[in-house]
N, C-alpha and C positions, 0 to 999 in steps of 0.2 A: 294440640288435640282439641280443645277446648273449642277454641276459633272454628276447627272441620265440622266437631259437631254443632254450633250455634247456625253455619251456615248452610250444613244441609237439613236443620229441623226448619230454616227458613226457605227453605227451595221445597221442600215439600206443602208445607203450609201453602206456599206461593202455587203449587200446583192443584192442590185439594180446594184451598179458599180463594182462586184468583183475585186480584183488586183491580176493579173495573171503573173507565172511565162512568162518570156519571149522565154526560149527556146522549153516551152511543152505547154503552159496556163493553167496549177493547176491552182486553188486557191491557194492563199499564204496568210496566218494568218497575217503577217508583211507588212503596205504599204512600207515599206525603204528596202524591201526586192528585188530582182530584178530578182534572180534565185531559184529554189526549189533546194532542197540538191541532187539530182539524175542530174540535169542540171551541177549544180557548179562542180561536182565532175568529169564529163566531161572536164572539160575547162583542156587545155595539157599545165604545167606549165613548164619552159623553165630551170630555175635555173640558169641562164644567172649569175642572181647576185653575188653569188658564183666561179664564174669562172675568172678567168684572160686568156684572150685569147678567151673565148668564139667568134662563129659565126659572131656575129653581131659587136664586135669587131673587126675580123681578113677582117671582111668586109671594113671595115676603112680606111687600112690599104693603106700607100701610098698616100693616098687623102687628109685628115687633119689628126693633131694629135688632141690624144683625151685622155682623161687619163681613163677612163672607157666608159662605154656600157651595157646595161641588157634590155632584152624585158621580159614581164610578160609572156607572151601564146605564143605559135606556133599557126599559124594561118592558115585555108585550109577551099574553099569554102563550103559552106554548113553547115558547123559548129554553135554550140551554140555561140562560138565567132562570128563569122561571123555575125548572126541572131544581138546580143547585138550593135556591130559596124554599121549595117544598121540602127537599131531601132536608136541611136545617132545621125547618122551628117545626115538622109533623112527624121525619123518621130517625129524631135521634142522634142525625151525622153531625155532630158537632165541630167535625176537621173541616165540614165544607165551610162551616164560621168563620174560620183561624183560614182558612185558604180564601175567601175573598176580602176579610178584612187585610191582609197581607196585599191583597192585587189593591186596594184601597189606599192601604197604606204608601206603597210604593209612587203612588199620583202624589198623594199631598206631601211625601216629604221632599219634595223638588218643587213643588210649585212654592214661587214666594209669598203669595199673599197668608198661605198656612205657617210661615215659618216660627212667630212668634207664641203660638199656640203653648199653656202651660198642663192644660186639664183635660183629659177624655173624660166623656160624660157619657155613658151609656144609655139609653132610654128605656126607665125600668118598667118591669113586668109587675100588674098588683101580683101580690102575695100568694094567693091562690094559685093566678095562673102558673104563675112561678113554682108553686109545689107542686101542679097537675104535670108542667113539660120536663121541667125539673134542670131547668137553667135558662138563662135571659140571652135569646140569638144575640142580640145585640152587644152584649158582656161579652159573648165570645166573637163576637168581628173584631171589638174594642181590643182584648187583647193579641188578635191579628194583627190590626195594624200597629201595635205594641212590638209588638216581634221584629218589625222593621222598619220602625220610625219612634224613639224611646221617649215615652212620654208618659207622665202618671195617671192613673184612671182612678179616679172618682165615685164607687159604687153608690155610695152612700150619703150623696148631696144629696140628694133630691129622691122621694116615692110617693108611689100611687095610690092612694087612696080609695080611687072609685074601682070599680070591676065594670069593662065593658065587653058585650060580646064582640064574635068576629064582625071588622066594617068594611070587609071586600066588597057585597053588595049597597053599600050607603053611599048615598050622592054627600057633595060637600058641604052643603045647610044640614045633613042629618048627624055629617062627623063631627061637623062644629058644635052639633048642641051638644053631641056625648060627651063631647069632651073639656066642659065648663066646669071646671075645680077640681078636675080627676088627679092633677098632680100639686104634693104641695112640697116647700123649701123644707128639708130636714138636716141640714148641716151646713148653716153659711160661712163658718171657719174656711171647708175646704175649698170654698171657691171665691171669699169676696176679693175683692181685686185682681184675682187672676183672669186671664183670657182661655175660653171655655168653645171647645168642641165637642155639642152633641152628636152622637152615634146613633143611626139607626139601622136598620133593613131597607126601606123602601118609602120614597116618597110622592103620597100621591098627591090628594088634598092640601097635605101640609097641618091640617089640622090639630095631630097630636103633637107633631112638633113645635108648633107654638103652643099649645097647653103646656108641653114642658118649659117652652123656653120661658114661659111668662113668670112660670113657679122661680125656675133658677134666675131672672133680672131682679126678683127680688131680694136675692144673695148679693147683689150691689157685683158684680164681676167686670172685671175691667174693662170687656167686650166677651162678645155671644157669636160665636158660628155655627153653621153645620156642616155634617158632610152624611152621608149615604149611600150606603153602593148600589141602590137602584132608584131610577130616579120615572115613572110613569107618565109617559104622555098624555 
């Protein structure tokens, strides 16, 4: 009895509050579902992970060392990515965090060059912003790809210090300067000698992720990666 009614307050619910894909609005049969298969099948997968030398790597180059790099997606306005990444860090959907860091996760835990990886490192939000959205996108891709690649996550290595505003319109001499001492080492327990994968959203300039990374090499870590599920041409 019990079972009859939990499934038909759920068939109703399902009919009153549909759960719609995010890049088209189908209905979607699955509330854990986030994209319809015609959306997913869209998203431009990058293969980053596979490659040695890839892009986003060779982007690195010079500035820290790193021992790998992989973004999930190529990223360009207007896109179904695009669409998933707004829904995340402006309206709140936090499942679509836990739903790409999962598509994320799924690439690095097959490819080898991630295998020995000990630490996820999320890329923190200063304080503020972190009380204005009221959670760090990044924290939740990290435990996305937690979900299905078990790995420990890090909060609390490393924070931000400076406050900067939005850098979508900043060319990459303007991100570089924002972001000189924005991040400093705040726990080198959990990370010296371990091998360290930053988490982010989106990589364009690179910028903030070496502000981060420069703060956490100072934690002496055994090796520095990153990964990211969008990666900007």
């Amino acid at each position: 009895m019990h079972q009859m009614l939990e499934d038909s307050f759920h068939g109703i619910a399902h009919l009153l509050f549909p759960h719609c894909c995010v890049g088209c609005n189908t209905v979607l049969e699955e509330r854990k579902e986030i994209l319809c298969y015609a959306c997913s099948s869209l998203l431009p997968r990058t293969y980053f992970e596979t490659k040695d030398g890839n892009p986003i790597e060779k982007s690195f180059y010079g500035r820290i060392p790193i021992a790998s790099a992989s973004a999930a997606f190529y990223f360009s306005r207007d896109s179904v990515l695009h669409q998933l990444l707004v829904s995340l860090k402006y309206k709140q959907h936090k499942e679509v965090g836990l739903y790409l860091g999962r598509l994320l996760g799924y690439q690095l835990a097959i490819a080898s060059r991630f295998q020995d990886i000990d630490v996820l490192i999320p890329l923190p939000l200063h304080p503020e912003k972190l009380q204005i959205r009221g959670y760090n996108q990044a924290a939740i891709i990290a435990e996305g790809i937690q979900s299905v690649w078990p790995k420990k996550i890090a909060l609390d290595a490393v924070m931000r210090t400076g406050f900067s505003a939005s850098q979508t319109n900043s060319n990459r001499i303007d991100r570089w300067q924002k972001m000189q001492g924005v991040f400093q080492l705040s726990n080198q327990q959990a990370i010296h000698g371990k091998k360290l994968l930053l988490i982010d959203d989106v990589a364009t300039t690179g910028a903030t992720l070496e502000a981060c990374g420069t703060a956490l090499l100072q934690g002496k870590p055994a090796s520095l990666s990153l990964a990211t599920v969008a990666y900007t041409l």
